[in-house]
matplotlib code that plots the C-alpha trace (Angstrom):
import matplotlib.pyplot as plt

x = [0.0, 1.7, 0.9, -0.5, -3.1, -6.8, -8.2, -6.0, -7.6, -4.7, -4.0, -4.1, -2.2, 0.0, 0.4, 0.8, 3.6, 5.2, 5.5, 6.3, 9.1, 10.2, 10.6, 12.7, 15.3, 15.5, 16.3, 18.7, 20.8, 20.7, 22.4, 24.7, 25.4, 25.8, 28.6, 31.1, 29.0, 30.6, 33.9, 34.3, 34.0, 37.2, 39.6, 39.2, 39.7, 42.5, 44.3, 43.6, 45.4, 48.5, 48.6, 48.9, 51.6, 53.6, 52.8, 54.0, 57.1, 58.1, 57.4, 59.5, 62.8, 62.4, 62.3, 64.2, 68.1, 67.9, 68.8, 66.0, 63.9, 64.7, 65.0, 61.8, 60.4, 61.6, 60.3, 57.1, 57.0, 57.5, 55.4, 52.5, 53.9, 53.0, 50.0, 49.1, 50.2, 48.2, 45.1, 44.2, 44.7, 42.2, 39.6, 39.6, 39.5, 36.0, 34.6, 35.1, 33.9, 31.0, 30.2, 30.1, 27.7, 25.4, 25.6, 23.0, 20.0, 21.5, 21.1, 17.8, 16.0, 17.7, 15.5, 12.6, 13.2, 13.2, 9.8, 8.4, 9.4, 8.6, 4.7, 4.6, 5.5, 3.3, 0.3, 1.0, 1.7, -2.0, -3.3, -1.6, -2.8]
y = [0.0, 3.3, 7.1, 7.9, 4.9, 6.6, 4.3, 4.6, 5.8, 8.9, 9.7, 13.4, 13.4, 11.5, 13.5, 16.5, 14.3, 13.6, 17.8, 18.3, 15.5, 17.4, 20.5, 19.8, 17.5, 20.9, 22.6, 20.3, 20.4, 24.3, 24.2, 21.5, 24.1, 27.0, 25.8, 26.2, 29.1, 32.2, 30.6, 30.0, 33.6, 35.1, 32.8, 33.2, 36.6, 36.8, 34.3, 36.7, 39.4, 37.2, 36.5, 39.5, 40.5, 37.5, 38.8, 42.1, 41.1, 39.4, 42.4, 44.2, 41.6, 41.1, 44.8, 46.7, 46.0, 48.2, 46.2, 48.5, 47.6, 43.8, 43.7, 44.7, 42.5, 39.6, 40.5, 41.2, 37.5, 35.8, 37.4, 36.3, 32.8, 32.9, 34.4, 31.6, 29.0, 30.5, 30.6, 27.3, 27.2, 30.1, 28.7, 25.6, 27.9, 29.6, 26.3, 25.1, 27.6, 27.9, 23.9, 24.6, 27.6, 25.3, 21.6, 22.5, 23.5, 20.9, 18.3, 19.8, 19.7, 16.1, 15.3, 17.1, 14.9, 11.7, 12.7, 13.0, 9.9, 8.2, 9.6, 8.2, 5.2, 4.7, 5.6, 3.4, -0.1, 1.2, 0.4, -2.9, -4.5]
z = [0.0, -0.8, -0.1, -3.4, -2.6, -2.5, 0.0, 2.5, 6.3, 7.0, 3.2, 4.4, 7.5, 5.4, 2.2, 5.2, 7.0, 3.2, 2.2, 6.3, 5.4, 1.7, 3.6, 6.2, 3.9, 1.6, 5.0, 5.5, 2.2, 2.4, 5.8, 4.5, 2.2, 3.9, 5.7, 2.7, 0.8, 2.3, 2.9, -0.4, -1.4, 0.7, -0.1, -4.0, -3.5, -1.1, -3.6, -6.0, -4.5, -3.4, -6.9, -7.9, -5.5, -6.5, -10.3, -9.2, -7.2, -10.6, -13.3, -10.7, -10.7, -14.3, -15.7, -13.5, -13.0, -10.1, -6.5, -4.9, -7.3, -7.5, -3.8, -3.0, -6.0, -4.6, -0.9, -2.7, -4.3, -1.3, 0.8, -2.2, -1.9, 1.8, 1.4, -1.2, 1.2, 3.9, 2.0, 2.4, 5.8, 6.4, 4.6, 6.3, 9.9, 8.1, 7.3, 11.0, 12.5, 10.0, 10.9, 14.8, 14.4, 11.7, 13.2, 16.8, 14.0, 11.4, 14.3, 15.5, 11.8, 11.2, 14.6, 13.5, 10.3, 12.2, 14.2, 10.9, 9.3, 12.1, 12.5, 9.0, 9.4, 12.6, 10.6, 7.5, 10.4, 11.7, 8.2, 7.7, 11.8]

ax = plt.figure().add_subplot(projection="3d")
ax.plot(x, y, z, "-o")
ax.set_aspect("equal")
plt.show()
């Protein structure tokens, strides 16, 4: 007997229980989501800019055959290579402390989930005794 079945005694309270159910998992897979969404936005653009200062530390070393000038290039590359190498590292400190803020309501609407799963079922063992 399935939920689409016309005879059925709780066919509403199911077909409630089923969009109640739909709801809650699309919940879900936006705050599975949202951890990563807006830490994925800084770290493309800080890479961006270490780029661009390991770009400009090497325009500097390349056309100028001043030492200033290729001193302060090269000081300029490296600190873009650690800036690149760094990058990584803060996204993954966004992500974690995204997660901790996200996982009390993503546990809370996975229970809520559960509850309503389990209502369902209930009702659909009351039509088969």
């Amino acid at each position: 007997m399935s939920i689409r079945d016309g005879k059925q005694k709780h066919k509403s309270e199911l077909t409630r229980l089923e969009r109640q159910a739909e709801e809650t998992l699309a919940t879900l897979s936006r705050l599975q989501s949202s951890k990563t969404a807006g830490a994925n936005v800084f770290p493309y653009l800080f890479g961006i800019a270490a780029t661009l200062l390991l770009g400009g530390g090497m325009c500097l070393v390349m056309l100028y055959d001043v030492i200033a000038a290729m001193t302060v290039g090269i000081l300029l590359g490296v600190l873009g290579i650690a800036l690149c190498s760094v990058n990584y590292l803060i996204y993954q400190k966004m992500v974690s402390k995204k997660t901790a803020e996200v996982l009390p309501v993503i546990d809370r609407t996975e229970e809520k989930l559960a509850n309503l799963l389990e209502k369902g079922n209930e009702l659909l063992r009351a039509e088969l005794i």
